[in-house]
MITOR-668368 format. One record per residue (C-alpha): x, y, z; residue number from 1; residue in three letters. Coordinates in steps of 0.02 Angstrom, whole numbers. Layout:
<rs>
east,north,up,seq,type
X,Y,Z,NUM,Ala
...
</rs>
This chain:
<rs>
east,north,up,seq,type
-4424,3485,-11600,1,Unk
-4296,3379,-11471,2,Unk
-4363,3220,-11427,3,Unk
-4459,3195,-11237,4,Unk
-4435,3024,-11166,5,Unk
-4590,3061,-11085,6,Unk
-4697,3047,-11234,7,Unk
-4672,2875,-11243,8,Unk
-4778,2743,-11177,9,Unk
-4707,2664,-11003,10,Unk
-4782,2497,-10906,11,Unk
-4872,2548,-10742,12,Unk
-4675,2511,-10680,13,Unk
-4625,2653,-10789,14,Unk
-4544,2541,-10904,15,Unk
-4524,2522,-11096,16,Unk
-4445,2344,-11184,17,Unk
-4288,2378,-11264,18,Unk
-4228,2279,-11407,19,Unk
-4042,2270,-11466,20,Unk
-3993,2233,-11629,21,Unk
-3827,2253,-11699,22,Unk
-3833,2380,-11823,23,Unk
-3739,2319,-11954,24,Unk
-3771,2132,-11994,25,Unk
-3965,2134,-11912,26,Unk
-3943,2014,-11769,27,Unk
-4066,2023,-11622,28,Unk
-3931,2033,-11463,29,Unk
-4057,2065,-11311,30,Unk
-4210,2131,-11225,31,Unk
-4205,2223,-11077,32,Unk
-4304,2371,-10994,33,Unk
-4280,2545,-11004,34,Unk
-4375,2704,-10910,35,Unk
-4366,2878,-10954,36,Unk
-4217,2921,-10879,37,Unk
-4119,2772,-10946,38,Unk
-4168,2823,-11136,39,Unk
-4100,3005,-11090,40,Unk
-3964,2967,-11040,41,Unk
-3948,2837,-11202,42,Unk
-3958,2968,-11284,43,Unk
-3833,3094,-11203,44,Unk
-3718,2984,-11208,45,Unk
-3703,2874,-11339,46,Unk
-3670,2715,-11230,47,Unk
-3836,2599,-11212,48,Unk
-3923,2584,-11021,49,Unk
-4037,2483,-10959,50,Unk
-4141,2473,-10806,51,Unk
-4121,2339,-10713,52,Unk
-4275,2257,-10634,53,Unk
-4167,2147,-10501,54,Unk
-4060,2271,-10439,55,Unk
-4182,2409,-10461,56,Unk
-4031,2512,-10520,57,Unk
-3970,2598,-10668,58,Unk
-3852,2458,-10784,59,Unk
-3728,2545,-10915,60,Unk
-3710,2381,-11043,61,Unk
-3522,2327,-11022,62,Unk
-3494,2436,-10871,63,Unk
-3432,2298,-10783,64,Unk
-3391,2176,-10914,65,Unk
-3307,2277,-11055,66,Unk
-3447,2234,-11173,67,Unk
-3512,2407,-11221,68,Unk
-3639,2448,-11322,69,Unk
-3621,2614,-11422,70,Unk
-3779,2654,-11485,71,Unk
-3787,2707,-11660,72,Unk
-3987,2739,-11651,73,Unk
-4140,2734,-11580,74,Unk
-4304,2700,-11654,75,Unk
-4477,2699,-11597,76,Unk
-4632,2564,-11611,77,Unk
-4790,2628,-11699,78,Unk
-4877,2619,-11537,79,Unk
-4742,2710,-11443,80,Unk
-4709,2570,-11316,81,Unk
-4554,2477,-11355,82,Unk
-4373,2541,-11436,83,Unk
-4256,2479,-11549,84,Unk
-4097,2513,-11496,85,Unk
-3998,2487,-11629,86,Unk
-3782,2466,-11581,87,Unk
-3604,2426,-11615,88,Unk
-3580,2266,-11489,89,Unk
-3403,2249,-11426,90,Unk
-3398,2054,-11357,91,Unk
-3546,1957,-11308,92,Unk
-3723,2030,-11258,93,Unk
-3777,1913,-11161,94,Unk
-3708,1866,-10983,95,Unk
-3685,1705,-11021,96,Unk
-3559,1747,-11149,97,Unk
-3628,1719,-11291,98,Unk
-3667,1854,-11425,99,Unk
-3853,1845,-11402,100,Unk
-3961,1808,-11267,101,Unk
-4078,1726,-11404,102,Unk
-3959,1576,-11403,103,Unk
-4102,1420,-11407,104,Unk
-4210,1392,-11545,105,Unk
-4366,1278,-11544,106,Unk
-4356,1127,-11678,107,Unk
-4481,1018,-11717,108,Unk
-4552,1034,-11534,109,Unk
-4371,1026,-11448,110,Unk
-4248,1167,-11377,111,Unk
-4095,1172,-11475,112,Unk
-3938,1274,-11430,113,Unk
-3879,1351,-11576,114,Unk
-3758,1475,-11479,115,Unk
-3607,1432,-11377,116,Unk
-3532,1555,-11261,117,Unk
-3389,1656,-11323,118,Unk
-3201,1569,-11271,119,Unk
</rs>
């Protein structure tokens, strides 16, 4: 039976959280939103897209910057309302350069940046 984006479980936005991870060594890259439309067309073709809230558009990851996401698969929460999108990264994920947008960690009370942009 082909999967239905529709079956999942959207925000009253029609949105679902999307989390990247890199598919081969684990690491969390980003969070962004997806509707139905952007996990179809995920899924047709092969390169990761977002919904962006901002620009209430659709946003192909690396369109603009060259760094694409390929999506290698897509998994779904137990409640049906948020995706792993597992991918092969080329570059940085986040648009600050850096390789994740997860790029401060909290130590002992105090932010620490333990990711520095990409040269």
């Amino acid at each position: 039976m082909p999967f239905d984006p529709a079956t999942l479980k959207y925000d009253d936005k029609g949105l679902i959280p999307a989390i990247a991870q890199d598919h081969a060594s684990g690491e969390v890259l980003m969070m962004a939103w997806m509707n139905a439309q952007a996990v179809a067309q995920t899924l047709e073709t092969g390169r990761v897209t977002y919904w962006s809230r901002s620009r209430q558009a659709f946003w192909v990851k690396g369109e603009s910057s060259g760094h694409v996401q390929r999506l290698v698969e897509m998994r779904v929460d137990c409640d049906r309302d948020c995706l792993l999108v597992l991918v092969e990264q080329q570059g940085p994920a986040c648009h600050t350069n850096r390789r994740s947008c997860f790029y401060t960690a909290l130590r002992d009370g105090v932010e620490v940046e333990i990711l520095r942009p990409e040269a």
